[in-house]
N, C-alpha and C positions, 0 to 999 in steps of 0.2 A: 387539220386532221391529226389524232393521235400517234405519233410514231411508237413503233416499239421496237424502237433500243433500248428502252431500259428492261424491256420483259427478255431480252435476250441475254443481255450483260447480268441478269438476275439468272438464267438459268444456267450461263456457262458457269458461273462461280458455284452454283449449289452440283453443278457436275463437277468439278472441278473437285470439293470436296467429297461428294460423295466416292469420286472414282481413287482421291487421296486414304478415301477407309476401305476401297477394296482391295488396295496393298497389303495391309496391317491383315482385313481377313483373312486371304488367301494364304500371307506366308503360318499363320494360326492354324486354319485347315491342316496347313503342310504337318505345320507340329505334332497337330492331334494324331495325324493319319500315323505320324513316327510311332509316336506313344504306344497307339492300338498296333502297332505293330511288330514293338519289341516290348514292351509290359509281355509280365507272366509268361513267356515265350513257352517254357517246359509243362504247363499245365495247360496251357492252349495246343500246343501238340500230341499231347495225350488224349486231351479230349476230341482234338480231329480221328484220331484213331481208333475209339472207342463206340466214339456218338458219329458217325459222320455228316448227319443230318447237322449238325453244327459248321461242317469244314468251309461250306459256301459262307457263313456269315462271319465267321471268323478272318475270313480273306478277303471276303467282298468291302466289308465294313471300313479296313486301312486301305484301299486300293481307291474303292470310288471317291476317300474323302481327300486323297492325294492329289486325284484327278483332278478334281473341282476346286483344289486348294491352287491348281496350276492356270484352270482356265478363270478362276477370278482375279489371281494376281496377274494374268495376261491381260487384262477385260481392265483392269486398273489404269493399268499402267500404257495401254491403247487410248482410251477413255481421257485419259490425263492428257496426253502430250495432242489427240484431238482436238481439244475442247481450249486448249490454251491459246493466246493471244488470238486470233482472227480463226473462229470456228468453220472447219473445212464440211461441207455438206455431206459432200460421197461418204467421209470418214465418219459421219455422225449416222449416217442412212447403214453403214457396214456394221457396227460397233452397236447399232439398236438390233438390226438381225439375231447377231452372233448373243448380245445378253439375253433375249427373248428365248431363243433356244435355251439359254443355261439357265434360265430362270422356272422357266416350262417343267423342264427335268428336276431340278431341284427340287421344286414343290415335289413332285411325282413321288420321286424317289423318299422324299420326309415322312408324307403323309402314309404310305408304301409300308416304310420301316413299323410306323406304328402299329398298320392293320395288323403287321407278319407276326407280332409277336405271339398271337392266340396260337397259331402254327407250330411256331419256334420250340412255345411252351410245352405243346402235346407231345410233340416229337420227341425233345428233351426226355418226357414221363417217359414215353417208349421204352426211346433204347438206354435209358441208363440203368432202366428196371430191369433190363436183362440181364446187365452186370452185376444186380443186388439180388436177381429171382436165381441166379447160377453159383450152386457151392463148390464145383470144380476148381482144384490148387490153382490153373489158371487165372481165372475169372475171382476166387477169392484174392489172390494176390492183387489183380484191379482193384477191386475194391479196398484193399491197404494202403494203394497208391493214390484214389482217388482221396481218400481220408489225408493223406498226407500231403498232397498239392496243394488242397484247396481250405486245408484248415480245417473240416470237420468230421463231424462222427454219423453213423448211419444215415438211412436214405431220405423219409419224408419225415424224420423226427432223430435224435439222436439216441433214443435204444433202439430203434427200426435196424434190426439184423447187422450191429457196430460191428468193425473189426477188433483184431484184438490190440491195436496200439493206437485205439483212441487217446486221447488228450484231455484231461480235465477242461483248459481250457478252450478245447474245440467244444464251444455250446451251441454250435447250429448245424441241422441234417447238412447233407451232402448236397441235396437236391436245390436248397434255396439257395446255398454258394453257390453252385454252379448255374442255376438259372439267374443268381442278380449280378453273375460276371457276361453271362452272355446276354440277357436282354439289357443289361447297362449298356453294351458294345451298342445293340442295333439302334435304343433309344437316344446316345448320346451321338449317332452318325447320324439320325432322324434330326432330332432337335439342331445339330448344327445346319445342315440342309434347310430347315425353317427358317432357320434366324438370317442366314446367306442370303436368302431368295427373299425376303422381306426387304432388306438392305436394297438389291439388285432395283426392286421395286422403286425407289428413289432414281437411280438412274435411269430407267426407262420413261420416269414422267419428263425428269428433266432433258435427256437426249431427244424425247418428241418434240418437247417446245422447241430446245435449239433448228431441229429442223424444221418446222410447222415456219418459225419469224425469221429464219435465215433470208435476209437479201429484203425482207419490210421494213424498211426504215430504221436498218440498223448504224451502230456510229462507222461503220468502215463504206455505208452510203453516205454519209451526211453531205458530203461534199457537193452530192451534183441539188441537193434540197436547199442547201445554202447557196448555192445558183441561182435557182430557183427564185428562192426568196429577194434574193438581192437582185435579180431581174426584177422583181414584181415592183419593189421600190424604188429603183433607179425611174422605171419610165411613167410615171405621173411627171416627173419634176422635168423629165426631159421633153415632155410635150407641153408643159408650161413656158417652158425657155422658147420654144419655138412658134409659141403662140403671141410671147413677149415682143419676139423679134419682130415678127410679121406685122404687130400695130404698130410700131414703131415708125417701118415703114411708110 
């Protein structure tokens, strides 16, 4: 009969790597989530202020990608030290749970980021068209400030209602800066969520097998099969001997 020790010692090791690349993810995650979170800080505050249909993505985007940058590098580094030398079952049945959920969400959350942007985008039109439909010193003065945060000169085009310390070399409206800093954010939290959760993907097939051939003929059994066996061929020869004996007789 087939043993499968070798489909187990095949899956701990591809777990084994797999959960050795969800180190390297999760502490990348971490980075990014920094990045998104201190990049342009004064033009990201401004624009919480201004638009606040923005302020949720602006925050949500470095906050969940931290999260997940914490519970993959947990999920690694759990996964790892599981799966090493003589694979523990409970710890592989706990560890499948726990990925499945953050796998579940990941997706959710990617796919999510991308529908939102149609939203993002309207809202964005909204409220920042009130700050370019409003000539009041206040709201003009925004408008100078949003010119000068973000590098450009008026709204859906750059003679679209400019301030007046536009910038020769600001060549691009207000609106497309500001919409390809903020749908950058939510696409590049989506896209990392995909690519995470594809990853996760390998460990879930591999942590099944571990569990599924745990304790079938694995090498940490061999011993009682090599019993076994070497019972099976010690007794022909011991019942020849005894049969020897007997005619002897």
């Amino acid at each position: 009969m087939p043993r499968a020790g070798g489909g187990i010692v095949l899956a701990r090791n591809g777990l084994i790597a797999t959960t050795g690349l969800f180190t390297f993810v999760g502490m990348a995650l971490l980075a990014l989530s920094i990045y998104f979170g201190n990049a342009n800080q004064e033009s990201h505050h401004f624009l919480e202020k201004k638009a606040p249909e923005t302020r949720g993505v602006l925050i949500f985007a470095p906050v969940v990608t931290m999260v997940f940058g914490f519970a993959v590098l947990g999920l690694g580094i759990f996964g790892f030290f599981g799966a090493w030398g003589k694979p523990n079952k409970v710890l592989m049945i706990i560890f499948f749970g726990i990925l499945t959920i953050v796998f579940i969400t990941e997706l959710a959350l990617g796919f999510t980021a991308f529908g939102f942007r149609g939203t993002l985008k309207h809202e964005l039109d909204r409220e920042l068209g009130k700050v370019w439909n409003d000539s009041t010193p206040p709201i003009y003065n925004d408008r100078m400030q949003f010119q000068f945060l973000f590098g450009c000169c008026g709204f859906k085009n750059t003679s679209d209602r400019p301030g007046p310390d536009c910038r020769p070399e600001n060549n691009r409206p207000c609106f497309s800066a500001i919409e390809h800093r903020v749908l950058g954010l939510v696409e590049a939290s989506g896209i990392a969520m995909i690519v995470t959760a594809s990853l996760e993907l390998f460990g879930l097939v591999f942590a099944m097998a571990i569990i599924c051939l745990h304790g079938k003929g694995a090498p940490e059994d061999g011993n009682d099969i090599s019993h076994q066996e070497e019972h099976e061929y010690l007794a022909p020869n011991t019942s020849g001997m005894v049969g020897g004996g007997g005619g002897g007789g």
